[in-house]
N, C-alpha and C positions, 0 to 999 in steps of 0.2 A: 872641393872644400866649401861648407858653407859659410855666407859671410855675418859675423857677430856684430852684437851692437854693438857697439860705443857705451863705453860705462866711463862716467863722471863720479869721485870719489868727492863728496864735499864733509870737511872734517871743520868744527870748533867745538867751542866750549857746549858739555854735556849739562851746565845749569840753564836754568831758564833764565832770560833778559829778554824783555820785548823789544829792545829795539835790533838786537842780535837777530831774533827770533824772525823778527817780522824780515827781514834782509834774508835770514838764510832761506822763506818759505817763497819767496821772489825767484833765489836762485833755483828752488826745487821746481818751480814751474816752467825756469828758462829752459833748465836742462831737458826737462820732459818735452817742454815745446817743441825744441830742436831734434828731439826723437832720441837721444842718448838713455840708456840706463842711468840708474841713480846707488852706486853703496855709498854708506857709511857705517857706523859702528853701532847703529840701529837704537840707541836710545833714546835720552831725553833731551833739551835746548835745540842746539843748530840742526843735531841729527832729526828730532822729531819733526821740527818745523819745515826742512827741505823734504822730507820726506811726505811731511802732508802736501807739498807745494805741489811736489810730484804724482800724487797720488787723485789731486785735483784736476789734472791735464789728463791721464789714463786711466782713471777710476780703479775700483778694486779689482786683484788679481792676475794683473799686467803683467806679472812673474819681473818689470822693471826694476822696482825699488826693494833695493838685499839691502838687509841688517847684519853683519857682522859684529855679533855678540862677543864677551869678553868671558860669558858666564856659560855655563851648561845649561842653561831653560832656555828653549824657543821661545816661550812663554814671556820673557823679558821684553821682547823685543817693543816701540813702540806700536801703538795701534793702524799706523800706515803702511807700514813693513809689507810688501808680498810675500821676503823671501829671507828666514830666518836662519841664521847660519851661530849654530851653538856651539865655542870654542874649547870655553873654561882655561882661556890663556891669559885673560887677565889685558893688560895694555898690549902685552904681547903680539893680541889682536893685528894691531895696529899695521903690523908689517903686511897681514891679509888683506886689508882693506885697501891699501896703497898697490899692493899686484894685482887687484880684481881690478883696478879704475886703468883707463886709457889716460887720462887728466885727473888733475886734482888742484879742488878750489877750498881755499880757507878762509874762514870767518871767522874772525876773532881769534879764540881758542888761548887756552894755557898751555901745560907740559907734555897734556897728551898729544894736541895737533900740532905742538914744535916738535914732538919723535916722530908722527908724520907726515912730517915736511922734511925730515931729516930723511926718512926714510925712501919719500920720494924722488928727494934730492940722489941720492946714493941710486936710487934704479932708473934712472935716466927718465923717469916720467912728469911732462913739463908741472908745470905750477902755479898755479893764478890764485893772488890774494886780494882781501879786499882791506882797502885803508881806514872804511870808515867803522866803526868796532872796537878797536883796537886789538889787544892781545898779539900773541907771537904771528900772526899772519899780516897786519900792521908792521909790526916791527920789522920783519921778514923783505915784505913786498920792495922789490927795485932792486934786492939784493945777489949780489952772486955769494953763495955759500962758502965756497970753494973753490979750487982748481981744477978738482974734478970734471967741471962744466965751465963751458966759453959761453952762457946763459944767463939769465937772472929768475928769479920769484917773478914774474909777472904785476903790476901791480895794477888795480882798478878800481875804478871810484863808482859804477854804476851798473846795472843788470844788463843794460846796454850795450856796456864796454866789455863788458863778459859774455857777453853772445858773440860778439864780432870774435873775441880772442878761441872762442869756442872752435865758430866756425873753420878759422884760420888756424887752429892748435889741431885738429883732427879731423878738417875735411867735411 
């Protein structure tokens, strides 16, 4: 059997905010640094920006960084994307983007990355969020969801902190 990357799912808010932005293109670099793939939902804000992070470390065509679209155009995807995945499911998405990632780290985010945290939560794949941001990954972090899991959200305050949790989350 051949051995697969490591794929990092980093999910927030799909509007732009530069200080979200600048944070999540931090994380796209860490992850790429550490050699992991990179999905997200392949658009605009957190996804565009880890995605450039990412695409900064591996350059173009790395087949690393999947967008997992919501819509039927490849074409949507942002312009860092290697690897354009057209659903036309809508948020639906979302549950793909959480089984393609070995971890999943959230930035900020509203309704959509509280379903996939939700999501993650329910398929046993751990969960690292970041505090400074806010949104549901904020609100999330240190938290045990449920009884589901004897675990929490992970919580972290720095790229730093999220490399080590990396490392230690998947080896």
């Amino acid at each position: 059997m051949n051995e697969q990357v490591k794929v990092v799912a980093v999910i927030g808010s799909g509007e732009p905010d530069a200080l979200l932005d600048a944070l999540a293109e931090q994380v796209g670099r860490t992850v790429a640094s550490l050699g992991y793939g990179l999905v997200c939902g392949g658009l605009g804000g957190v996804m565009e920006a880890a995605c450039r992070g990412a695409r900064a470390v591996y350059g173009p065509g790395s087949g690393r960084v999947i967008g997992i679209l919501p819509g039927t155009r490849k074409d949507d995807a942002n312009a860092y994307v290697d690897v354009s995945v057209a659903t036309g499911l809508g948020y639906a998405r979302n549950v793909l983007v959480v089984l393609t990632a070995d971890a999943v780290v959230a930035v900020g985010g509203a309704t959509g990355t509280l379903s996939e945290i939700a999501y993650a939560w329910q398929h046993g794949k751990p969960i690292c969020a970041f505090v400074p941001g806010g949104g549901w990954g904020a609100r999330l972090a240190g938290e045990t969801l449920d009884g589901k899991r004897d675990d929490h959200v992970h919580a972290v305050e720095t790229v730093e902190e999220l490399a080590t949790w990396l490392e230690v989350t998947l080896g």
